[in-house]
Every structure is written in C-alpha cells, then in structure tokens.
C-alpha positions, 0 to 999 in steps of 0.5 A: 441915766447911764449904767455902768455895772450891770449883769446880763444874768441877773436881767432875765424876765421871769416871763421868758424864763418860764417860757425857755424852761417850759415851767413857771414861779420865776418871779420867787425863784429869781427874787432875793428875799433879803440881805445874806452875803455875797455867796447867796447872792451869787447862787441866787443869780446862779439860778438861771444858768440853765435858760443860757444853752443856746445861740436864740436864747442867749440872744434873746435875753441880751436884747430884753435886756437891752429894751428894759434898761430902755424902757427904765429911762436909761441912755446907755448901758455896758451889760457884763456876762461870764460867757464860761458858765454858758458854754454847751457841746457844739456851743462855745465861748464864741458862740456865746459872747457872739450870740449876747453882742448880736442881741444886744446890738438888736436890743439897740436898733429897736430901743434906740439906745446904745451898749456895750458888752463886757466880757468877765472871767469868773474868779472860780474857774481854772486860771486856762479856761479864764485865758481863753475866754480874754481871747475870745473876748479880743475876737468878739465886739465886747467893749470891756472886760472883768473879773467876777464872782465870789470874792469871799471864795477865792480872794486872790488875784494874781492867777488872773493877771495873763487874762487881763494882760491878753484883755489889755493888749487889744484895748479892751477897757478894764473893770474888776470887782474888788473890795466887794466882799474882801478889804480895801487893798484889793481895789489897789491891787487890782488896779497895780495887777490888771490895770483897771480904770474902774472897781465894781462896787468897792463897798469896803475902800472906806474902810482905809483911810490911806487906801480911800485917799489914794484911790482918790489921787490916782482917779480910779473910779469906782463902779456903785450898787447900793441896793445890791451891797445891802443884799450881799451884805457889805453893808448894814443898810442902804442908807449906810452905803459909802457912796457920799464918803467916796464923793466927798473924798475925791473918788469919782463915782459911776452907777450901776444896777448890779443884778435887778432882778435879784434884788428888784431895783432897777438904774431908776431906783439906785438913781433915787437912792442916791438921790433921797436917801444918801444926798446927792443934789443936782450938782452931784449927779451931774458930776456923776453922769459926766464921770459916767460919760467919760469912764464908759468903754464906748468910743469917742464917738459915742461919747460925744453922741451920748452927750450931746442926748 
C-alpha cells in the first residue's frame, strides 16, 4: 500500500497528545463525529496546532506518524505539513520542516519503511509568508510541495503562483488541492498555473464532463480520500465518491488517508473501500499501486526498490 495524501496534523496519537499538552479527552477532541463541510474539518484538524511548538515535538509526531503507517501495513508514505502554522519565536520555518524531515527519517530507520516530506503552503495565509516557506522547503529534504487549506474560503489561485514557481525550480514535485470544495476548473488551473502532476482529492472534476476528459488526456493524477470527502462533505456517501467514474475515464488514480485521525480511517481502510464498496477487482488496484509508484516524488531509486518490495 502506498499513501500519497496524508496530513502530518491529522496523525497525532491522542496518547501523545495528552502527554505533550499535560491534559487528556483527545480521542473526542480529535475525532470528527460526522459529515459538515470543508471548513469544520479544517478546524477540527486545526485542533492540534498547539502540541506542534517545538523541534522534539514535532520530531516525535512525524516519526509515530511514520511508524503507524508502518504498522497499518503501508510500503510508503509522502506525509504533508503546513510548516507556518508551527513557527514559534526562536523556532522557524527551518526549524520546523527540519525538525518533521529528522523524524521522519527516524520513523524510517526504525520501521523500515520509506517517506518523504512535502511541504504545503496554506491558502489562508499572506502570499510573503507562502514565498518563504518555497524557500525554506528548497533548502530542506522535502520531496514535495502543495497548496492547502480552505478551498470555500479563499478559491483563488493566482497570488500562489511565485511559491510554486520557487518550488518547481529546485524540483520539488508538485501536488495541489483542488476541485475539493470548489469546481472542476480548478483542478485545470492548478495544473496550467503551478504545474502540478497531481490534484488532492479532485471530488468535483466529474462534475464536467469536458474538464474530466481532459484531466484524462493530459495524464494528471488525481490524489483520492473517500472517507475524508464524505466528512467535508463533497460528497453525499462513500459509496457515491467518484473514484470509479475517474477510473473508467481514463484519470489515473493514487490513494490517500487525508487526516485518520479526524475521520478514523486509516490507508487500510480506504484500501477497502475501494475495494467493497466502489468495485475496484485485483486488476485495478494493481494499476493503481503501479500509477502510485511512478506518481511519488521519491527517487528513482526508490521506485525501483518499492517495486521490487
């Protein structure tokens, strides 16, 4: 199983949680108790900023983070993290993507399993601030970069092209959520604008025929969340998410957790849902897995590794 969309804040253990805040009731202050829409989610997941304050902090959650995708069975994955909303006086945006690279690269070494860091830019915050954290993500081990964050708030996405243009040029792969909460266009024009290979979640292309085929014809992937849709509420249930209408149009397709620990569903769990509940047979998901192997932003060496695995 490989995870290609997954949050470095919606993976904190309660346990720890409790720990690093000296209080507990995480496990209800974490958990979404049912569908809203994007902006409760993001709250939600907003919840635990506050534990992210510090170097062994951070550290630590990237690497458990990195062990329980281990221990859900997984072979890979690309955790994402807004590094702005983590910096502290004396702790900065290098400080911050160093210290989540360190534990993930712990994470690593102890579970056997291979990362990668991407670095995403928040939607809400000052198009300076969204510059310098490209840079810092050029100076770091990141192998990615996104835009994240409220799509209903702030739709637009051309104060966000001179991040993305700093991203590209050191060759960082590129990944954006798009057509999440907003229209199917914006999956196009996120990859016209920034140069994307990938679109997180995309729930609403197949709103448009003409922009689903040519999502198709120009090969953009398009990263899938089922359970985490059905709590921001693009779509009415899992088993209405779009996941075989991109399949049978031709869009190539990778998985993702999105936040677990908000909507307790775990790589595993999507896995099945593809599975049981939206008819994706053996042949599919091995398609899928081979689409996940080559859209990652790990080397090529890593590929030919998580292959051969």
């Amino acid at each position: 199983m490989i995870n290609l969309h997954s949050h470095l804040e919606g993976r904190v253990r309660p346990s720890t949680a409790a720990e690093l805040s000296g209080r507990g009731g995480w496990e209800e202050a974490l958990q979404l108790d049912g569908p809203a829409d994007l902006t409760v989610y993001l709250r939600k997941v907003a919840s635990t900023y506050p534990l992210f304050g510090s170097f062994d902090a951070l550290h630590r959650i990237a690497k458990e983070a990195v062990e329980d995708a281990a221990a859900d069975g997984e072979h890979y994955l690309e955790l994402r993290f807004g590094p702005s909303t983590h910096v502290r006086e004396g702790f900065g945006l290098d400080d911050v993507i160093a210290a989540v690279c360190d534990g993930m690269a712990e994470g690593s070494r102890v579970s056997g399993m291979p990362s990668g860091a991407v670095v995403a830019i928040l939607r809400s915050d000052p198009t300076e601030l969204n510059e310098a954290v490209a840079r810092a993500a050029t100076r770091s081990a990141a192998v990615g970069f996104d835009l994240a964050g409220d799509e209903l708030l702030y739709p637009e996405l051309e104060r966000y092209v001179d991040a993305f243009a700093i991203a590209r040029a050191s060759g960082l792969g590129l990944t954006c959520h798009a057509a999440e909460a907003g229209p199917a266009s914006a999956a196009l024009d996120a990859a016209d604008l920034f140069g994307v290979t990938r679109i997180g979640h995309g729930a609403h292309i197949v709103d448009d025929p003409d922009v689903l085929a040519r999502v198709a014809d120009r090969g953009l992937v398009v990263e899938v969340c089922p359970s985490s849709n059905w709590f921001t509420g693009a779509i009415a249930s899992v088993t209405d998410h779009p996941a075989p209408r991109f399949r049978d149009a031709g869009v190539p397709l990778v998985l993702g957790d999105d936040n677990p620990r908000q909507t307790g569903s775990l790589l595993s769990n999507e896995r099945r849902i593809l599975a049981d509940d939206l008819g994706f047979d053996a042949a599919a998901l091995a398609a899928l897995d081979e689409v996940s192997i080559a859209a990652s932003f790990m080397s090529d060496a890593g590929r030919v590794a998580l292959r051969a695995r």
